[in-house]
N, C-alpha and C positions, 0 to 999 in steps of 0.2 A: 590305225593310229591308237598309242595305250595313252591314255586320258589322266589315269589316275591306275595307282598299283595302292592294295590296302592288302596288310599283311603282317607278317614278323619277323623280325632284323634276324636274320641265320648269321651278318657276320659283319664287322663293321671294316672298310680297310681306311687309308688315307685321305681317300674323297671322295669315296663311294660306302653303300650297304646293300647288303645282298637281301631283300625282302622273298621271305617263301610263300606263297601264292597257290594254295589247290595245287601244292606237291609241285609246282616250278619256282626256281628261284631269278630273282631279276635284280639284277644287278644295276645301280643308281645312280647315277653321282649323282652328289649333293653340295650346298655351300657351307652346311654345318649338319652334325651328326644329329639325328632327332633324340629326345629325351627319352621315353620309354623303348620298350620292345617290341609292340604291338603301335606300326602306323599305319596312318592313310598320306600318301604322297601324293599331291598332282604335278603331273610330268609331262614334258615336251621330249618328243622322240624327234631324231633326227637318224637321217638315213642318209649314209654315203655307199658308196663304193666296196670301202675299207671295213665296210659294218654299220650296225646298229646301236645306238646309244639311248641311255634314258639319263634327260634330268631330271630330279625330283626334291618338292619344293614342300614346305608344311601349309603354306597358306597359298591362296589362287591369289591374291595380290604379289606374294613375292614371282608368283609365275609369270605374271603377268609381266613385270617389272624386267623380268627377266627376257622374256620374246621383245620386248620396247631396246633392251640393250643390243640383243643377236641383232636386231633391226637391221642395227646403225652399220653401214659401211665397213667395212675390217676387225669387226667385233665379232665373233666366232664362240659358240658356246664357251670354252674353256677361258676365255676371256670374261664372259658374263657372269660364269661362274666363282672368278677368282675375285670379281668385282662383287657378289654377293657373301663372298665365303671373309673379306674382313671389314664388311659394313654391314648393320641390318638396313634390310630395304628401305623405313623411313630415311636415314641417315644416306644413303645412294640418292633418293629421289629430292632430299633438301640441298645435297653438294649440288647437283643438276640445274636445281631450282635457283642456286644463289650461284652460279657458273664457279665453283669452289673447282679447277681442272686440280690440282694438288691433292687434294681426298679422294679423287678417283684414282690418281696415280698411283696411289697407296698398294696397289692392288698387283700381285705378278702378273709381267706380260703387261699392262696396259701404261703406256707410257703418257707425255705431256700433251703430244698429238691425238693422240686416240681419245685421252681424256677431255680435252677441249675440242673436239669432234663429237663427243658422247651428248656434250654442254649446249651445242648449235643445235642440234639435230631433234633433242629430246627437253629442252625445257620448257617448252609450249606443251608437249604430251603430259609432262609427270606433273602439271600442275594442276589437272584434270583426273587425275587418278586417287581413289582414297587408298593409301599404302598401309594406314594406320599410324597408334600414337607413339609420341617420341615424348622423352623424359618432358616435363611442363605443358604437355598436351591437355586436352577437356579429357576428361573421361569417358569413358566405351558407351556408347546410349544416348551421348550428348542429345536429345532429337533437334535443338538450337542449329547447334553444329550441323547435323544432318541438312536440316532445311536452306544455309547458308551452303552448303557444299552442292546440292539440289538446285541454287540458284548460281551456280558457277562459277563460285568462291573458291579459292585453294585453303586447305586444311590451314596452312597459315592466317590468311587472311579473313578467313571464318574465324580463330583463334585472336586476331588481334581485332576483332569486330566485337566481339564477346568479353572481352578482356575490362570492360568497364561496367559488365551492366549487371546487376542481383543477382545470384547463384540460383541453379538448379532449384536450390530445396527451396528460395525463399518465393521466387515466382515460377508464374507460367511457362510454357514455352513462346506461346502468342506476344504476351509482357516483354521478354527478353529477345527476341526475335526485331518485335517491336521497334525496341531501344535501340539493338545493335542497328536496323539499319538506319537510323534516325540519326547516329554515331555518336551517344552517348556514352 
């Protein structure tokens, strides 16, 4: 099983990159093109009949996000993938979270069925998962946040737990911790 391919974009096409690898190249899909030339992808292989396939992801959370998707019943990587390629993963994992089936639909190939099947299936999962932040999120390091996610909070509700109480710079994490669950 390839894990992760790290390497250099030899070529970029429609929804793949060909990364060159110790003189092999490998061929990727992806749900969006990475930004430099020189990446590290972690990727899920899949093996049929028909051939061998790699997806590849910049972050292990959008991987992750993504095997949670193939999971589901009739969801089939090119589905997963088209479902990541016009949402970023927080924004996939908040539609899920608020049963939004219309913002997954968004997606080729996944229609209102699939999408509210996506919505059953996986919104107890993705509320358990750190996807990362979304515009109005805590900042990266929150360790508040951390500690309220650590206690089985969803990135939102660690977010609206914190949303009343002293900022980072002014107290502790202990202080604000504190507070938050006190529901100050």
């Amino acid at each position: 099983m390839i894990a992760s391919v790290r390497g250099r974009i030899l070529t970029r096409g429609p929804d793949h990159v060909v990364i060159e690898t110790a003189g092999v190249g490998y061929k990727v899909f992806v749900p969006r093109h990475p930004t430099g030339d020189e990446v590290l992808l972690h990727t899920h292989q899949v093996v049929r009949e028909d051939g061998q396939f790699l997806f590849g992801f910049e972050t292990r959370e959008e991987l992750a996000l993504f095997e949670l998707l193939i999971g589901v019943s009739g969801v089939g990587p090119k589905a997963g993938l088209a479902i990541l390629s016009v949402s970023r993963p927080v924004d996939v994992a908040a539609a899920i979270a608020a049963g939004d089936a219309a913002a997954l639909a968004k997606a080729p190939g996944v229609g209102k069925k699939t999408a509210e099947r996506l919505i059953v299936d996986l919104r107890s999962k993705v509320g358990r998962m750190a996807i990362g932040p979304a515009g109005g999120e805590m900042p990266d390091g929150d360790e508040a946040v951390a500690a309220l996610r650590a206690l089985g909070y969803t990135q939102a509700e660690a977010q609206r737990a914190l949303s009343g109480v002293p900022a980072a710079a002014t107290a502790t994490t202990e202080e604000r911790l504190a507070a938050a669950l006190r529901g100050r």
